[in-house]
N, C-alpha and C positions, 0 to 999 in steps of 0.2 A: 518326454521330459516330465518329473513330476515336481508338486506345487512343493516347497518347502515349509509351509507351511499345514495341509492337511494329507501332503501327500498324493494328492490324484492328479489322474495323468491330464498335461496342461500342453498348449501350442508354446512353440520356442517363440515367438512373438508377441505372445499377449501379456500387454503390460500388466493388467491385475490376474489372479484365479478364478476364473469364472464357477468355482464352487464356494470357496471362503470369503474370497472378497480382496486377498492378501496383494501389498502391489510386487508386483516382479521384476526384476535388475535381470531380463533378459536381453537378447539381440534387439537391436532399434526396430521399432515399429515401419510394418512397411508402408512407403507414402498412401493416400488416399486416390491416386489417379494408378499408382501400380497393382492397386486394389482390385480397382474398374477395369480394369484392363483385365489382371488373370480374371475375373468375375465372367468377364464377356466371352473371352479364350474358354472357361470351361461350358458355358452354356452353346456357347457354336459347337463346341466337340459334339455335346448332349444332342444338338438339332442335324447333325450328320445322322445320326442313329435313329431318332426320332423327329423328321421333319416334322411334323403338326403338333407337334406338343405345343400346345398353348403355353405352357408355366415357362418354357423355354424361349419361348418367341415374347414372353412379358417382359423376361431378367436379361436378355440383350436388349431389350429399350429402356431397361431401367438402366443398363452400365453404359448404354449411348446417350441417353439424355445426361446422366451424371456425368459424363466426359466431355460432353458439348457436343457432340456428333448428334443435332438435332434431325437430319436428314435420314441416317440410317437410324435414327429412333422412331420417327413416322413409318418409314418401311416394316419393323418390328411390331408396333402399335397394330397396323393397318392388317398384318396375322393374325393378332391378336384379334379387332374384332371382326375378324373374317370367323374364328375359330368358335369364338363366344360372344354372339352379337345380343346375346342379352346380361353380359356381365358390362356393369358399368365402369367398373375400373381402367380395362384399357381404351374407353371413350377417354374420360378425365387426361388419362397420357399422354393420350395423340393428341387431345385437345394441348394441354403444354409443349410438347416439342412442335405443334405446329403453331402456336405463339411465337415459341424461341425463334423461328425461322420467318416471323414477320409476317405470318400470314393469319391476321387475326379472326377474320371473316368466318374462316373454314374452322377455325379453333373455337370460336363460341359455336359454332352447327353441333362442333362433336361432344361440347361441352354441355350443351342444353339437350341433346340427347345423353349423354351421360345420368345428367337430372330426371329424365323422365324417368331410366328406368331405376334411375336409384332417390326418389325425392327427399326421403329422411337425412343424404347423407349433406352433415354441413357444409363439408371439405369442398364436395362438389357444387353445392349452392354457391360459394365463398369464391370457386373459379368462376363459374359464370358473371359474378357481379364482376372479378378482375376483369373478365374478359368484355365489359360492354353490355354483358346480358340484364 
């Protein structure tokens, strides 16, 4: 489909043109959990073909934490930093979805490692305080 207004080619669902800016009178926007859902469906597809793809094993704990599935987002996480245990980001995740699941103990562990290796970052300083730390 192209934008009506500059012409370039656009998604049949995206309310505005992500080049112009122009808004779109296209097909209803698809919900935000059917979102997370295909999001999760295409990164499993991806992790059949590439088991250890860390970027893969991140974006199924992001579309399981964002759906509530906080268990099979620790399982994802828990790839994650199997894969890159000195990337702090997917400490920060596991540390949230293992919040979500009530177990806060384990979630400031992963979160104050998190911090160590990342201490500049605020977001992360900012869960630890959430967290008790």
């Amino acid at each position: 489909m192209n934008c009506p207004g500059c012409g370039q080619d656009i998604a049949v669902e995206d309310a505005f043109c992500k080049h112009c800016g122009r808004r779109l009178d296209g097909a209803p926007k698809q919900s935000l959990s059917a979102a997370v859902d295909d999001m999760e469906r295409e990164y499993r597809q991806w992790l059949n073909e590439k088991p250890r793809d860390a970027d893969a094993h991140y974006n199924v704990g992001l579309a399981n934490l964002y759906s509530g599935n906080y268990a099979q987002a620790v399982e994802a996480f828990l790839v994650v930093v199997e894969l890159l245990p000195d990337e702090a980001s997917g400490y920060a995740k596991l540390a949230i979805a293992l919040a979500k699941l009530g177990r806060r103990e384990e979630a400031l562990a992963r979160a104050r490692h998190a911090c160590r290796l990342d201490p500049e970052s605020e977001a992360v300083r900012r869960l630890v305080r959430a967290l008790g730390g």
